[in-house]
KENU-944671 format. One record per residue (C-alpha): x, y, z; residue number from 1; residue in three letters. Coordinates in pm, 1 decimal. Example, Ala and Ser with C-alpha at 12.3 -4.5 7.8 and 13.67 -1.06 7.14 Angstrom:
REM residues 2
TILO, u, v, w, num, residuo
TILO, 1230.0, -450.0, 780.0, 1, ALA
TILO, 1367.0, -106.0, 714.0, 2, SER
***
This chain:
REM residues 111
TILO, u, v, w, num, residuo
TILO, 0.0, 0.0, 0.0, 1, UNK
TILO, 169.4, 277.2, -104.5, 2, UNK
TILO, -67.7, 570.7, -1.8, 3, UNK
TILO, -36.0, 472.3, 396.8, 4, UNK
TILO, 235.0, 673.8, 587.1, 5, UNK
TILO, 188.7, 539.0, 973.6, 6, UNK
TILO, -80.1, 460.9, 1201.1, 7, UNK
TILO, -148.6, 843.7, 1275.2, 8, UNK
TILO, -40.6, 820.4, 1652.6, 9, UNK
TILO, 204.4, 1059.6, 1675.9, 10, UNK
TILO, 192.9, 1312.9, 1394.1, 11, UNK
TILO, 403.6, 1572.7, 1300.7, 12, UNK
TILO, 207.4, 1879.8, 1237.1, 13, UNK
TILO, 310.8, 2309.2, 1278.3, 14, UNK
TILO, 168.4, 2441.2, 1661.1, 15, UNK
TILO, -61.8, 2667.2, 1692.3, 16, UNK
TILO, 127.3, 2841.8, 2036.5, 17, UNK
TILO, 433.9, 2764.6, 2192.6, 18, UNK
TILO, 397.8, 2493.3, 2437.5, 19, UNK
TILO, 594.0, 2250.7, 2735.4, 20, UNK
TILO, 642.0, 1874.9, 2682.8, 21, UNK
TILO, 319.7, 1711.2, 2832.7, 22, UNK
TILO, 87.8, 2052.6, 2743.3, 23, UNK
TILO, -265.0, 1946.0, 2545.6, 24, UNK
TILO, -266.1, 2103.0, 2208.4, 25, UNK
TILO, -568.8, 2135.0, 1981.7, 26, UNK
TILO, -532.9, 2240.7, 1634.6, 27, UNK
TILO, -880.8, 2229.5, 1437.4, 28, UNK
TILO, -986.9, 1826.9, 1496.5, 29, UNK
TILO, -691.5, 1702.5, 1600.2, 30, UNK
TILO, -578.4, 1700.6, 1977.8, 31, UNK
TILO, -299.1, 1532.3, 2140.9, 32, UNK
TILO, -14.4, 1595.1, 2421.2, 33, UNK
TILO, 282.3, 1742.9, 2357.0, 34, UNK
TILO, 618.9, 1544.1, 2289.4, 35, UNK
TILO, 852.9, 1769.4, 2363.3, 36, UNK
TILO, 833.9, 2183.2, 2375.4, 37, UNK
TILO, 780.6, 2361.5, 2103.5, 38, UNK
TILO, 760.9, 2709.5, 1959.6, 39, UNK
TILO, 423.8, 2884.8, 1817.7, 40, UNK
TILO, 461.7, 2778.3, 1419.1, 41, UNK
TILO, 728.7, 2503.7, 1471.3, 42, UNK
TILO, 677.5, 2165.1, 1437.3, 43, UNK
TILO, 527.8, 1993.5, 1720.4, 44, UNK
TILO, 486.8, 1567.3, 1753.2, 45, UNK
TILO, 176.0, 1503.3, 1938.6, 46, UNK
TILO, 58.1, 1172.6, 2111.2, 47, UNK
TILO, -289.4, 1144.6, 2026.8, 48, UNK
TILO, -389.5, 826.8, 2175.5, 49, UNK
TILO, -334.5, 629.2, 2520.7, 50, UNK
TILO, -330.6, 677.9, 2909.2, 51, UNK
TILO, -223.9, 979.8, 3041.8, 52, UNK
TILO, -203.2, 1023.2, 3449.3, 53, UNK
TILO, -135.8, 1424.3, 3668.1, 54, UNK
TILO, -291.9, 1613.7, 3393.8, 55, UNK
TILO, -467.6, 1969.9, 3461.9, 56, UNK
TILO, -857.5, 1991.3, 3496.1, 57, UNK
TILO, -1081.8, 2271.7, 3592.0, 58, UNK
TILO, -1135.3, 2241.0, 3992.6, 59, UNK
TILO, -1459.9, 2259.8, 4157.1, 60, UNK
TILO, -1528.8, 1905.2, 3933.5, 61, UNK
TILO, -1567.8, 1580.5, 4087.6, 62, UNK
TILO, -1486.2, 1335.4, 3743.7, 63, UNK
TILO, -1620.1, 1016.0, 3808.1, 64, UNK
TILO, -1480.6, 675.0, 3636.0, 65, UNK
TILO, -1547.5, 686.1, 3275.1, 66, UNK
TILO, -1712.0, 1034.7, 3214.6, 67, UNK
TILO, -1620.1, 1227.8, 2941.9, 68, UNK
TILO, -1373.0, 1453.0, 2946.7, 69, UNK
TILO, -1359.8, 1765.1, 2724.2, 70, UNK
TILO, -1042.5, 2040.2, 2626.7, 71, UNK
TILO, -1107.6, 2353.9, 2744.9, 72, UNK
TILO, -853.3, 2556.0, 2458.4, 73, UNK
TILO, -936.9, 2871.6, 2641.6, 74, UNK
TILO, -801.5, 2780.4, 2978.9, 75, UNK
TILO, -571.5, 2481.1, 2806.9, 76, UNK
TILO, -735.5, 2214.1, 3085.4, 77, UNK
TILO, -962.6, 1911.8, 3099.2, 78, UNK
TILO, -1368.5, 1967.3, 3205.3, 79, UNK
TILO, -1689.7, 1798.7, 3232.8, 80, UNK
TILO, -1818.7, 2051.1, 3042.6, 81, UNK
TILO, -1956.1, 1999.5, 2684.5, 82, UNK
TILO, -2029.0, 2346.7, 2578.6, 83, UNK
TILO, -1796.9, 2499.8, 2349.5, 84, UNK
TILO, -1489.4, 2259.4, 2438.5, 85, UNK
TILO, -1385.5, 1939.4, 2225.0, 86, UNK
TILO, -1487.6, 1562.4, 2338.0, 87, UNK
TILO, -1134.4, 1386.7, 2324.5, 88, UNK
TILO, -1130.0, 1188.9, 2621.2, 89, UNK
TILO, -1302.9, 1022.8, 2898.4, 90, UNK
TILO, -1192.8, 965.2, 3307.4, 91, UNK
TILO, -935.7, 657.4, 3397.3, 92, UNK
TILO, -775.7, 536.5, 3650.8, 93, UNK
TILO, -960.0, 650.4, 3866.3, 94, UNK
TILO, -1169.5, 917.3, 3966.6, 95, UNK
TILO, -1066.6, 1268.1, 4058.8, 96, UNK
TILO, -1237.2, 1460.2, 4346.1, 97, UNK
TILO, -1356.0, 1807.1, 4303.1, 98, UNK
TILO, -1114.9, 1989.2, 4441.7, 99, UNK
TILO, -769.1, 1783.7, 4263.8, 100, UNK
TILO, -563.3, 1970.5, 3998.5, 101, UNK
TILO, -498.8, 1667.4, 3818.9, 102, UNK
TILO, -663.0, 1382.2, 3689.5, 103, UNK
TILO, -625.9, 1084.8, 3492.4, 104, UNK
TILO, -737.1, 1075.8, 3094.5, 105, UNK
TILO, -734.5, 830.5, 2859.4, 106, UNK
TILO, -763.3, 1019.6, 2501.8, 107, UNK
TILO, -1065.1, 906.7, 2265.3, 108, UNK
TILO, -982.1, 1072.8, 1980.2, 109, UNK
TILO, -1233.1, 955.2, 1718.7, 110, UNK
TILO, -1053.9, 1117.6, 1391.1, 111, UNK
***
């Protein structure tokens, strides 16, 4: 097959903002963390699928097993919260209580 590149895991595409290692990135449809830094229009590899455990999430939510999780690209954090954020994830590992920093995603990126 000469038309497939690679499973689509880890792309290579040009960030939107500068960003640490480990930082969520959206850019149109297609969220992932962070590989290593990078600078606003440089290349960026992000890892779009998998387990991923002491990442930020807006406070004042209690995230139960499973729920879905949504990116909040104003405030660059997970929430619980549907409107105007993107579904890429759900809770796992195990559930975070309302007032944590951090909790536990596993990325469900369905493009």
């Amino acid at each position: 097959m000469r038309s497939y590149l690679n499973s689509g895991d880890s792309p290579t595409v040009i960030a939107n903002r500068a960003a640490a290692a480990d930082a969520g990135m959206l850019i149109g449809r297609i969220f992932g963390f962070v590989k290593e830094a990078c600078t606003n229009g440089g290349t960026v590899v992000l890892q779009r699928h998998g387990l991923f455990q002491n990442i930020a999430k807006a406070t004042g939510e209690a995230w139960t097993l499973g729920a879905l999780l949504y990116w909040d690209n104003t405030n660059f954090r997970f929430t619980t919260t549907s409107s105007g954020n993107s579904d890429v994830g759900a809770c796992a590992g195990a559930a975070a209580a309302s007032g944590a920093a951090v909790g536990t995603v596993l990325l469900n990126n369905k493009i």
